[in-house]
C-alpha positions as CSV (number, residue, x, y, z in Angstrom):
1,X,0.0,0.0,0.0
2,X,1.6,3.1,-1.4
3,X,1.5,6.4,0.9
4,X,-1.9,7.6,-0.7
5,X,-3.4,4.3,0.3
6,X,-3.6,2.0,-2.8
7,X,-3.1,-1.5,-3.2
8,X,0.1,-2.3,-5.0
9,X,0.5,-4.9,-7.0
10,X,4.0,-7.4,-6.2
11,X,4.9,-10.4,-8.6
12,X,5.0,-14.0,-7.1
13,X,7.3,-16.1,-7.5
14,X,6.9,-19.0,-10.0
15,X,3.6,-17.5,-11.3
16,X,2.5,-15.2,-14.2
17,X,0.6,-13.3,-12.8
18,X,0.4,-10.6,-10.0
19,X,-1.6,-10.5,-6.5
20,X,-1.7,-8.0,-4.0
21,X,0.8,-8.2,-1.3
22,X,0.3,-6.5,1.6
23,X,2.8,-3.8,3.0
24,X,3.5,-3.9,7.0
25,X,2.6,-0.4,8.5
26,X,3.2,1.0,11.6
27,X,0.4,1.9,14.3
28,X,2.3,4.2,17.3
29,X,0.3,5.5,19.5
30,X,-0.9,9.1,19.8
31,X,1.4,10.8,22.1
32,X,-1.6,12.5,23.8
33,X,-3.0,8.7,25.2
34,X,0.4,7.4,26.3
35,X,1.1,10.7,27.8
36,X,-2.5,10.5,29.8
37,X,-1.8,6.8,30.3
38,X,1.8,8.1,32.1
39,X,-0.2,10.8,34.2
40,X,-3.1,8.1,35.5
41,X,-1.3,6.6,38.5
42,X,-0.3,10.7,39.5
43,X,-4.1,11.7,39.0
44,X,-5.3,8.7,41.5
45,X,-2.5,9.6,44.3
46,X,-4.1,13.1,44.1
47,X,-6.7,13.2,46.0
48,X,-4.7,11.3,49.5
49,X,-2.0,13.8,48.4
50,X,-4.0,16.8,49.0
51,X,-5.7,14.8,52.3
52,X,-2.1,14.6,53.7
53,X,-1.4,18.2,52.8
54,X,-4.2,19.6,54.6
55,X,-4.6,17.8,57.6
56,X,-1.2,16.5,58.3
57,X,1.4,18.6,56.7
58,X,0.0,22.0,57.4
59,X,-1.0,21.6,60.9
60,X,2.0,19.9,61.4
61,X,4.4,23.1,60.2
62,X,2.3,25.4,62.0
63,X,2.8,23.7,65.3
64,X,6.4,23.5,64.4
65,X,5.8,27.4,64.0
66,X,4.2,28.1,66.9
67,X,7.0,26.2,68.8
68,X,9.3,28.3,67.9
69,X,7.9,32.0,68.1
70,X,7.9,33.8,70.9
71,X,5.2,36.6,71.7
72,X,6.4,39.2,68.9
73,X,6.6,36.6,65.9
74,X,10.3,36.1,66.5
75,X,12.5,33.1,66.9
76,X,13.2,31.1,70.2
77,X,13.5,28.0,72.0
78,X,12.1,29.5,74.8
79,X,8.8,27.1,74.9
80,X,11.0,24.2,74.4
81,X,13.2,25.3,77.6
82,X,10.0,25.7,79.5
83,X,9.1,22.2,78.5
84,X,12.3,20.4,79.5
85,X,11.6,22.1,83.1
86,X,7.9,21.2,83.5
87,X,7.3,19.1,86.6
88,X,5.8,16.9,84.5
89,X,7.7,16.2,81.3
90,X,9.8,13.5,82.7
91,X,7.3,11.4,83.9
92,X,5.4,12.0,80.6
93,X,8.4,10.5,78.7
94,X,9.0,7.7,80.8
95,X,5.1,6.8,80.9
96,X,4.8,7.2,77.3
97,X,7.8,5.2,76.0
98,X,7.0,2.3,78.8
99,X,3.8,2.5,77.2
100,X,5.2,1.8,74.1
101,X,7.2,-1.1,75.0
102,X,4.9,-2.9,77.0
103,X,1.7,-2.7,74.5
104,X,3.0,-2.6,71.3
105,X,4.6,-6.3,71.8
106,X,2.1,-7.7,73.4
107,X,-0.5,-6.3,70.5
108,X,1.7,-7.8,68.0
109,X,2.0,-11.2,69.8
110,X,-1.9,-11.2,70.0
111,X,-3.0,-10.0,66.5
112,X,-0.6,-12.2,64.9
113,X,-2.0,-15.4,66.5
114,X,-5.6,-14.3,66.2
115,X,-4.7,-14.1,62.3
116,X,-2.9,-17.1,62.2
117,X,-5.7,-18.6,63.6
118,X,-8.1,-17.3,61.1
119,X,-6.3,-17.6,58.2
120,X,-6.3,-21.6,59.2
121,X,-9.7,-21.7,58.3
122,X,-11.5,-23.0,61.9
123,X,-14.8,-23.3,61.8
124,X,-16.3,-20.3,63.4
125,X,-13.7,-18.3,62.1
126,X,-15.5,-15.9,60.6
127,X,-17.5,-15.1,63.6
128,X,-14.2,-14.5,65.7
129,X,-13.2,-12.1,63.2
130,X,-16.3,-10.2,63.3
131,X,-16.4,-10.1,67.6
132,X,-12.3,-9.6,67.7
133,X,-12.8,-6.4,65.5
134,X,-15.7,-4.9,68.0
135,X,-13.0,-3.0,69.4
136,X,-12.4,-0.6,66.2
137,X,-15.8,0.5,66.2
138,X,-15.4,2.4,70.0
139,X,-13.7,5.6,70.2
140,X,-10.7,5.8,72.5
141,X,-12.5,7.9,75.7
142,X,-15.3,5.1,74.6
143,X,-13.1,2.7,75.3
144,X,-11.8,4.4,78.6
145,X,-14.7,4.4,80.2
146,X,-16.1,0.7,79.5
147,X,-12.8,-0.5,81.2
148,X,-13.0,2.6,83.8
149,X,-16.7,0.7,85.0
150,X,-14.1,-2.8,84.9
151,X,-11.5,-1.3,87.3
152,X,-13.2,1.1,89.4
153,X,-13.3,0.6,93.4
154,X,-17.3,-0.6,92.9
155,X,-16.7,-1.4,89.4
156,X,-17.1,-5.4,88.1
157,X,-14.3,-6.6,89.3
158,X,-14.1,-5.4,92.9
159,X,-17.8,-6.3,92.7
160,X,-17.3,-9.9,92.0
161,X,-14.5,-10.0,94.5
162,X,-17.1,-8.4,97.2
163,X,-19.8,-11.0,96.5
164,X,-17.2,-13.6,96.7
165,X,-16.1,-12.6,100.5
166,X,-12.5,-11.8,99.4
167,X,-10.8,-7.9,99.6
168,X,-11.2,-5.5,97.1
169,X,-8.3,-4.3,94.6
170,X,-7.8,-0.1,94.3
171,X,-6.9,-0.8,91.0
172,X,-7.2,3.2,90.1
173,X,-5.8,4.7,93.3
174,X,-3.2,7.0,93.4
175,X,-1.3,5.0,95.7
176,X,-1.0,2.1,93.0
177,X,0.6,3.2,90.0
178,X,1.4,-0.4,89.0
179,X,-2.7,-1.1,89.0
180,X,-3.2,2.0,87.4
181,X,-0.7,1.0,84.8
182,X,-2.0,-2.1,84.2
183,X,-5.2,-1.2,84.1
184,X,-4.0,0.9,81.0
185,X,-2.0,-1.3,79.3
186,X,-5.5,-3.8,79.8
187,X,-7.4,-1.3,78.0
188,X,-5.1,-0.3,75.3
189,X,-4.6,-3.5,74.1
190,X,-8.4,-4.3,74.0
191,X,-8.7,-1.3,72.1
192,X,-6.1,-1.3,69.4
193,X,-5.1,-4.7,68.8
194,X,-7.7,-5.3,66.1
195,X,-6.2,-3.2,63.8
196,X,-2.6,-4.9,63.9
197,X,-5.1,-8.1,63.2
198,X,-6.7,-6.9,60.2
199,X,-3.6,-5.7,58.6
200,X,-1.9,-9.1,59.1
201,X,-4.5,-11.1,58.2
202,X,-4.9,-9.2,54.3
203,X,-1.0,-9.6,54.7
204,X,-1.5,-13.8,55.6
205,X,-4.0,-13.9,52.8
206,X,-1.9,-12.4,50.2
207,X,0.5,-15.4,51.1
208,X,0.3,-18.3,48.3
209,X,-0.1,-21.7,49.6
210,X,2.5,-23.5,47.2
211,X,4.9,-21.8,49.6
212,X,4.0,-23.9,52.8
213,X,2.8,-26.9,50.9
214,X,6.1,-27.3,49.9
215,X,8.1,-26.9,52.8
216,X,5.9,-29.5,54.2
217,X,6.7,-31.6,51.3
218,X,10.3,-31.6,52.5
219,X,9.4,-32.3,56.6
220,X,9.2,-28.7,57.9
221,X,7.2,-28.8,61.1
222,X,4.7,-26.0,61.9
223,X,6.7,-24.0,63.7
224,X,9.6,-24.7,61.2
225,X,7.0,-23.5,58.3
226,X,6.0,-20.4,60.7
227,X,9.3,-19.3,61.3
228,X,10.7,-19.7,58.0
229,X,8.1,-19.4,55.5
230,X,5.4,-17.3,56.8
231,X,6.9,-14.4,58.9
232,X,9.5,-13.9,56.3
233,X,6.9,-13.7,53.8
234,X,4.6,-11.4,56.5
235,X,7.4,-9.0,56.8
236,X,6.4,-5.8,54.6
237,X,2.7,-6.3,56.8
238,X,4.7,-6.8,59.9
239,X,6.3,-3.6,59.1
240,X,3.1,-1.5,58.2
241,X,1.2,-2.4,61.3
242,X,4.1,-1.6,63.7
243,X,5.0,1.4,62.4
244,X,0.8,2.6,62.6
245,X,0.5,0.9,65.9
246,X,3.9,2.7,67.2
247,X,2.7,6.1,66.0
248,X,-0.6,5.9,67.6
249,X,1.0,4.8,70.9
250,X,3.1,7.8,70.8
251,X,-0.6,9.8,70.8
252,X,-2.1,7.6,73.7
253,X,-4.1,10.2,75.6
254,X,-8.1,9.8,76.1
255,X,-7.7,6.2,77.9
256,X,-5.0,7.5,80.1
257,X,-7.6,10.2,80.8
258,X,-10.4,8.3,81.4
259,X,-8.8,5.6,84.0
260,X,-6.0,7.9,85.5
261,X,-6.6,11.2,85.0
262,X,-3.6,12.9,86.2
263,X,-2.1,10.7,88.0
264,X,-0.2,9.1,85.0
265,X,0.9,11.8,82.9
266,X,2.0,11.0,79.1
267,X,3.4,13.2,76.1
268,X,-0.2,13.6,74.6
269,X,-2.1,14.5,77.8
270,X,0.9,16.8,78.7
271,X,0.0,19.1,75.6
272,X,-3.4,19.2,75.9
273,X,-3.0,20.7,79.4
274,X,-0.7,23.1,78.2
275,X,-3.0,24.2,75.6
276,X,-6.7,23.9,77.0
277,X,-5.8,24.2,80.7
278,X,-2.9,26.7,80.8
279,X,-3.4,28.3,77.5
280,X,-0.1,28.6,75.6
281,X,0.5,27.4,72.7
282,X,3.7,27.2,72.0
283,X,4.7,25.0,75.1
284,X,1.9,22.3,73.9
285,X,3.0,22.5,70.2
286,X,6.7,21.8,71.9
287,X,5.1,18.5,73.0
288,X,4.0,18.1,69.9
289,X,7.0,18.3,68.3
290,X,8.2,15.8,70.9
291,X,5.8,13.1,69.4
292,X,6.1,13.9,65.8
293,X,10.3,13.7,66.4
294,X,10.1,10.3,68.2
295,X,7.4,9.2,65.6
296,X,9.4,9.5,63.1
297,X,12.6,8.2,64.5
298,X,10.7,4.9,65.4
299,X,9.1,5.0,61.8
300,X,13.3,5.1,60.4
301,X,14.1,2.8,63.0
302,X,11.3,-0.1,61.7
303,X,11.9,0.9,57.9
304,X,15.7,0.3,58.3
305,X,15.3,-3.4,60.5
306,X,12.7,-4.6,58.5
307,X,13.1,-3.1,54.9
308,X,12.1,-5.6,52.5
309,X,14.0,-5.5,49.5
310,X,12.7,-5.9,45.7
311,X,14.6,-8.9,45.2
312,X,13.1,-10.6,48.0
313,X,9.0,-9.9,46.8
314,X,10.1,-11.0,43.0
């Protein structure tokens, strides 16, 4: 076919006469469709772009503003030196990162064999899924105050204990900070567990079988195939649901407010006192600032120890 679209004739070989051959052409595509076809994946990350912007990126430079101005718009680091000599602020870092170690562990231990235990395919299972994830639906002063009717001195439990004849337990008094504690470790990890589940169980189902089948095709026990084939394989999920669960424990606040009040101060509660309570700003964005630093350090901190590489998913 010549440029002006006609059919030209080509000889064949070992006959007389002639036939139309066809002539290859070349279809590209229009520039303008591969160039909207390169733009697509952009256009869908829009919208959680702008999301983060607004309410994450801006609130988060204007604490880090307000941190750092003093009374006449000018630079300081006087609201961070009034931090580091609050009464409070020490205790509010120790109770905050003890926090940290103690639930986030035990939440991962929990959720990991509640999936494992779904993803086996029990019968009931789908009903234990449904009452395990309860919890999300609750809000976190919600929360506070279901266990707050557990623990209190007439609550269920010293109720119980009272019908039974035995002594009650001031699980909430100011004189035990190891009940109150673990009263809000109890609580947390009621609360916030579920969602370490859910993640590991989409990350369990997006496991392929063939992988376990055949390590026990070649005598690998369960825990052999657990250790081996299925937490290596659970790793970028692992990761994902510690760094959320980490960065909300850093922001633990309305159940510490609801069962102790005062009495066990942490980072979050400090900087709402200092803002609704004492009214400055700048001291409770320091504490902000606090959390957002240590957030992110844990975040570098998980993404460095359990990076999965490329080479590893292929």
């Amino acid at each position: 076919m010549s440029a002006t679209g006609r059919v030209e004739d080509a000889a064949v070989p070992g006959e007389g006469r002639t036939r139309a051959a066809p002539v290859e052409q070349r279809t590209d595509s229009p520039p303008r469709r591969r160039q909207r076809r390169d733009l697509t994946p952009y256009f869908l990350l829009l919208p959680s772009t702008l999301f983060l912007l607004a309410f994450f990126v801006w609130p988060m430079l204007q604490a880090l503003v307000l941190a750092v101005q003093n009374g006449s718009g000018g630079f300081t680091l006087d609201n961070f030196e009034k931090m580091v000599h609050d009464i409070n602020f020490a205790d509010a870092l120790r109770n905050t990162l003890l926090l940290l170690v103690v639930i986030v562990p035990l939440q991962v231990v929990l959720a990991l064999i509640m999936a494992l235990l779904i993803n086996a395919g029990l019968r009931f299972a789908g009903f234990f899924l449904y009452v395990w994830t309860i919890p999300l639906a609750i809000s976190d002063l919600a929360a506070g105050i279901v266990w707050l009717s557990i623990f209190t001195e007439r609550g269920y439990i010293n109720s119980l204990l009272n019908q039974a004849g035995l002594p009650t337990v001031p699980f909430l008094s100011y004189e035990n900070p190891t009940g109150i504690f673990t009263a809000v470790v109890v609580a947390e990890v009621w609360r916030a567990t579920s969602i370490v589940m859910v993640i590991l169980v989409a990350g369990l189902q997006m496991i392929p079988k063939d992988y376990g089948e055949a390590a026990e095709v070649f005598g690998a026990t369960g825990w052999q195939r657990l250790r081996h084939v299925t937490l290596p394989l659970l790793r970028p999920s692992m990761q994902v649901a510690l760094v959320l669960r980490t960065i909300l424990a850093f922001q633990v606040f309305a159940v510490v407010v609801a069962l102790a009040g005062n009495t066990l101060p942490v980072l979050a509660g400090e900087a709402y006192n200092w803002y609704g309570n004492y009214r400055d700003v700048g001291v409770a964005a320091s504490y902000a600032m606090v959390i957002l630093v240590l957030s992110i350090l844990n975040t570098f901190i998980y993404l460095r120890v359990l990076g999965t590489r490329s080479e590893e998913l292929a």
